[in-house]
Structures are given as structure tokens and as C-alpha cells.
C-alpha positions as a printed Julia matrix, in Angstrom:
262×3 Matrix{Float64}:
 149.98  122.96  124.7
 147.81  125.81  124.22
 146.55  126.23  120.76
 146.52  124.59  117.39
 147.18  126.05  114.15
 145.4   123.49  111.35
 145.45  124.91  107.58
 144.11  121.83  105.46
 145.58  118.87  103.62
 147.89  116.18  105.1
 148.2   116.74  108.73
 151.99  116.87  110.45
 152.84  117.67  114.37
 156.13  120.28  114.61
 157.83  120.43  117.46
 156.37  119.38  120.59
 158.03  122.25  122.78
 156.14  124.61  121.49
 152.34  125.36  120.65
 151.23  122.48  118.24
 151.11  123.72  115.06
 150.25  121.17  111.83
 150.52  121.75  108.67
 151.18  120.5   105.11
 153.6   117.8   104.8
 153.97  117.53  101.14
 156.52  119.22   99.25
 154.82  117.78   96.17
 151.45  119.12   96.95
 150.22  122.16   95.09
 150.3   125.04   97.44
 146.89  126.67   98.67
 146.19  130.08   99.31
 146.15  130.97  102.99
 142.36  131.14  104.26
 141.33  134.43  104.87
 138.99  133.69  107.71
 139.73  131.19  110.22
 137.24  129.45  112.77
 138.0   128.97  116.31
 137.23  125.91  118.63
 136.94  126.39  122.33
 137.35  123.51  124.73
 139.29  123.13  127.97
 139.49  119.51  127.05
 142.79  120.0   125.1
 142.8   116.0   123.61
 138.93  116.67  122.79
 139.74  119.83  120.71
 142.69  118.48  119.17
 141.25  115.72  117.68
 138.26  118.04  116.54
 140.85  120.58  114.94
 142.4   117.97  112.79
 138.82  115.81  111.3
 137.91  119.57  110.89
 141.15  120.71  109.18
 140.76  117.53  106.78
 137.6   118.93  105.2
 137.62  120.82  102.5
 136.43  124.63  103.85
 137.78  128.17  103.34
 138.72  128.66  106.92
 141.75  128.57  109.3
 140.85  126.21  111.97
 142.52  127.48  115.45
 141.49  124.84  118.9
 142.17  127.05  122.3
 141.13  126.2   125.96
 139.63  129.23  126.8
 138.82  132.56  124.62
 141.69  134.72  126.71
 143.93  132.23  125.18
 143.1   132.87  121.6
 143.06  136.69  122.24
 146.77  136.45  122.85
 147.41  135.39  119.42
 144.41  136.77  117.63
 146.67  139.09  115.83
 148.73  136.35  113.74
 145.48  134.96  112.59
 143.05  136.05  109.82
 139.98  137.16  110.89
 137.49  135.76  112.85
 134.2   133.79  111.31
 132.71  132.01  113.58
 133.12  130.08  117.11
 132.33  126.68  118.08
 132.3   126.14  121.97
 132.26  122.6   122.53
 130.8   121.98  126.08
 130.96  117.88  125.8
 128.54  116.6   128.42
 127.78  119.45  130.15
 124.33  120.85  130.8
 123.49  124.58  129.14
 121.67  125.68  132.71
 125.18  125.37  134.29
 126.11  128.64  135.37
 129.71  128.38  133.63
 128.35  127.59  130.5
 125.36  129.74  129.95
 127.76  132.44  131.38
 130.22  131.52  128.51
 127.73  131.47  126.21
 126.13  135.02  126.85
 128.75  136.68  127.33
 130.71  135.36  123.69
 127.92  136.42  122.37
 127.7   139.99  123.56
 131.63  140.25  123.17
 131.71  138.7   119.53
 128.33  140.84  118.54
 127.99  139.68  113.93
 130.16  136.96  114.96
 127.55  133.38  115.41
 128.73  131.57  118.25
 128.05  127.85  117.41
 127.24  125.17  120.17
 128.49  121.57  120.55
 127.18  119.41  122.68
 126.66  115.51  123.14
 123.3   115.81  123.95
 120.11  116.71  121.63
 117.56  117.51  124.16
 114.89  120.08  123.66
 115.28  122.28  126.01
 119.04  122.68  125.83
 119.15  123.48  122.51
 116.05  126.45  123.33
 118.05  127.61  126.2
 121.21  127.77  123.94
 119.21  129.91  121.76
 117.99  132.05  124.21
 121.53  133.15  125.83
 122.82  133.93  122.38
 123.81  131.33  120.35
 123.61  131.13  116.47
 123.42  127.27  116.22
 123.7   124.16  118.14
 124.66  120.91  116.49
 124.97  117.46  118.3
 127.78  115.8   118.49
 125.96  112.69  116.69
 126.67  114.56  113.59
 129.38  113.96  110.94
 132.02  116.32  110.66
 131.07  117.47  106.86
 127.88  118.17  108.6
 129.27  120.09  111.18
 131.14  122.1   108.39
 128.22  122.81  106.32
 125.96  124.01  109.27
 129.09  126.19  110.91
 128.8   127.84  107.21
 125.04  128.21  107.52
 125.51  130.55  110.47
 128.55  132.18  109.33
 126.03  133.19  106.66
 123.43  134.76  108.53
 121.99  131.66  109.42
 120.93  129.74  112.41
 120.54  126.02  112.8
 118.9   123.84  115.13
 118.34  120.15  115.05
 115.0   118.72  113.45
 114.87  116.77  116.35
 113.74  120.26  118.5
 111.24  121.0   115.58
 109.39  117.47  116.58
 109.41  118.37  119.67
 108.26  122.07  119.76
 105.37  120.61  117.4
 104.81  117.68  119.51
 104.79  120.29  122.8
 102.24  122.4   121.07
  99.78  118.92  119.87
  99.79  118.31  123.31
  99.18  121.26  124.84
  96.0   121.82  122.17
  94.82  118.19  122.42
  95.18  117.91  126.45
  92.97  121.22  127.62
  94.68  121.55  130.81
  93.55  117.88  131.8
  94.73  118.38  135.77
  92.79  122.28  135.76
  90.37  120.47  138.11
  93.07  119.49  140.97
  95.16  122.27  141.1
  94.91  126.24  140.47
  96.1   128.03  137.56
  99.25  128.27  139.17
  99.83  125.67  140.51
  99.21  123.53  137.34
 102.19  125.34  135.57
 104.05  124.53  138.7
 103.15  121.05  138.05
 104.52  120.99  134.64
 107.36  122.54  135.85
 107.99  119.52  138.25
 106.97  117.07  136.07
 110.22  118.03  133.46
 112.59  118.22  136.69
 113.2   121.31  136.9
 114.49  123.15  140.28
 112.67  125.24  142.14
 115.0   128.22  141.5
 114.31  127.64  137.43
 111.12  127.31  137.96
 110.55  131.17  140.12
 112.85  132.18  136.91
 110.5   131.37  134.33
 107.62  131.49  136.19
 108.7   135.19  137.6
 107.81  133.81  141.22
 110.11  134.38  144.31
 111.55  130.68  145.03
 110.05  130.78  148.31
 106.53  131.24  146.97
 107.07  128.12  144.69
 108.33  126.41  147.37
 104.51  127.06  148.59
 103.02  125.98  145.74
 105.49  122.45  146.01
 104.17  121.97  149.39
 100.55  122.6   148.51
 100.53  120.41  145.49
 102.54  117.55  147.69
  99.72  117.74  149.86
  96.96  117.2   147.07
  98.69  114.13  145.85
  99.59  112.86  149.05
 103.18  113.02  148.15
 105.46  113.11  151.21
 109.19  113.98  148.81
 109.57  115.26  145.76
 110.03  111.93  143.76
 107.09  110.52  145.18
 105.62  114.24  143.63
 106.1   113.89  140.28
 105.69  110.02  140.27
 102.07  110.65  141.21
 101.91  113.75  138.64
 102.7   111.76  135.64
 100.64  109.14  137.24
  97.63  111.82  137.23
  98.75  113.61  133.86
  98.67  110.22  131.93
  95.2   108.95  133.73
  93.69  112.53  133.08
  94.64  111.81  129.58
  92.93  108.81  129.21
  90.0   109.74  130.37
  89.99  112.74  128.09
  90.49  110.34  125.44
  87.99  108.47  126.02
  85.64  111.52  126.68
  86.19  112.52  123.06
  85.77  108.66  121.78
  82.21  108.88  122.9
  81.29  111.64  121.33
């Protein structure tokens, strides 16, 4: 089965040998006029999509919803559809710094141009839903959300919109509290560099993200890892950022009680 074709209302598979296709049932049903934008749903999970297609197709909304595996796919039948709105790339589990999926994303996005490409995922972390942003995406919503949700915010970005969780508000705001509040409170162990090398290691990231964002070879922060292991006295890289968060947190609490006394 490659694709689904899901106009609204009461929901009925056709003929299993070919593409599923479901639509209204009811003879005795007022007909409704045929969408004239339809939304597509990209997943190589076909059960996943399926089942996504049809709680989608059962809320009220002005658009065609289409599930394919891959966008190639849904190219080879673009033409029998009405135009295109919006797309929702459901990546499940996955992680947005995988090269398939950032890939997938950026280059949707670049292909598609007005058209938001929307984001799916199971997880709400911070810096997933940033990078998502970054490589092109109009929205990400978490799959905690409830499907008239998910229908109102794909309409947000099919209107110019973009959407991201409150949850990534908190913690840009909490991010920024901190870094005003804490004044660098491990300046006095390690460089300037080093210390945003620290950071780095202290949110897990590899040592190829971090000569990315940091614009360093990955060699050179490979230098800086081995210098800072030898400040803590760290002999892996667990045992590094076990001692870092062990600094970070006592550096904090002396801050803290620094500012207490005065």
C-alpha cells in the first residue's frame, strides 16, 4: 500500500488490491464539496500514517488528507490531487540531528519554498524543536497533542504562521535566567573556550556538533576535551561531564551564597 486518499466523514477501506483509498460510506449523507487543498503526511511507517490519515480525516478541516512513505511517492500522483497546503513529516522517535532527517527536512523545505513543512515528533525537547527551526521547518508539534490541536496549529502555518511548543519558550527563558544569573560561574577553571566547550559537553553533545557550532575543526575540540579532562581529573568522557555538573552546580552555590551575603 502506498498512499491514502481520506476526504472526511465516515471512514470505509475499498479494495485492498489497490492503493487504500477511504471515503464516505453513506448514501444518506449530504454530499460535501471536494476540498480544494489537500495536506500531505509523510511517514515510512505505513500503519503509523494510516492511522494518522484517518483521526485526521475525522476532523472537521477544509483539506484533502493524502499519507505517503516518502515525498517521490506522492509526486507520482500529485496531479489527481488538489493542491498542496502544507506537509507534516512525522519522524516518530527519531532524533532531528540524524543526518536522514535534517536532510529531509532541508531539503522539503527548499523544494516546497511558500509551502510550511510541519514537524511531528514524540519528543518535546528544546533543542530539537530549535534545530527543526533552523533547517527549515514552519512548525513542530509533539505528538502529546490532540489531533484537533494538531489541526488547528497545521492551519496556523498554512497561514503564514509558525508554531512551537510553550514548552521551548520556558526553556529559551529559563536558558537566558541562567545564563544572566550564573556569570560564567566555571570562568575561573577553564578559558573562554574552553568553558563553551564545557557547556557543550555538559548537554551531550558530540564532538563533531560541537566544532559545528562552535566553528572549530573537531580535532582542535578534541584538544580542548583532553585539556579540560585533565583539569577535572577525568580519565573518560562520562567521568567528564559527571565532574562538570558536579563543578557547575557547586560553582552555583557558592555564587548563591556570595549574593546572600551581600
Amino acid at each position: 500500500m502506498n498512499s491514502a486518499l481520506i476526504p472526511n466523514l465516515d471512514l470505509r477501506q475499498e479494495n485492498l488490491a489497490l492503493p487504500l483509498k477511504i471515503e464516505n460510506s453513506s448514501a444518506t449523507l449530504p454530499l460535501q464539496a471536494k476540498p480544494k487543498h489537500s495536506l500531505v503526511i509523510l511517514d515510512n511507517r505505513e500503519l503509523d500514517r494510516q492511522c494518522l490519515a484517518q483521526c485526521m480525516a475525522a476532523y472537521k478541516s477544509d483539506l484533502l488528507i493524502l499519507a505517503f512513505g516518502s515525498v517521490e511517492e506522492w509526486k507520482q500522483k500529485s496531479d489527481e490531487y488538489p493542491p498542496l497546503s502544507a506537509i507534516l513529516l512525522n519522524i516518530g522517535g527519531k532524533k532531528i540531528d540524524e543526518p536522514a532527517v535534517s536532510g529531509q527536512i532541508k531539503n522539503l523545505s527548499a523544494e516546497f519554498g511558500a509551502i510550511p513543512v510541519i514537524v511531528l515528533a514524540d519528543s518535546d525537547d528544546f533543542t530539537q524543536i530549535v534545530r527543526a527551526i533552523e533547517y527549515g521547518a514552519k512548525g513542530y508539534i509533539p505528538a502529546s497533542v490532540s489531533i484537533s490541536v494538531c489541526m488547528e496549529l497545521i492551519a496556523l502555518a498554512v497561514a503564514g504562521g509558525v508554531f512551537v511548543p510553550a514548552s521551548t519558550l520556558f526553556a529559551m527563558r529559563h536558558l537566558m535566567e541562567s545564563s544572566n544569573s550564573t556569570a560564567r560561574p566555571l570562568a575561573g577553571i577553564f578559558t573562554d573556550r574552553q568553558a563553551e566547550v564545557v557547556e557543550a559537553l555538559r548537554r551531550g553533545k558530540a564532538n563533531k556538533i560541537i566544532a559545528y557550532e562552535l566553528n572549530l575543526r573537531e580535532s582542535t575540540v578534541k584538544v580542548h576535551v583532553r585539556n579540560i579532562m585533565k583539569k577535572v581529573k577525568a580519565t573518560n568522557r562520562t567521568e567528564v561531564v559527571f565532574k562538570l555538573n558536579d563543578l557547575f552546580q557547586n560553582s552555583l552555590a557558592s555564587l548563591s551564597s556570595s549574593k546572600a551575603l551581600c
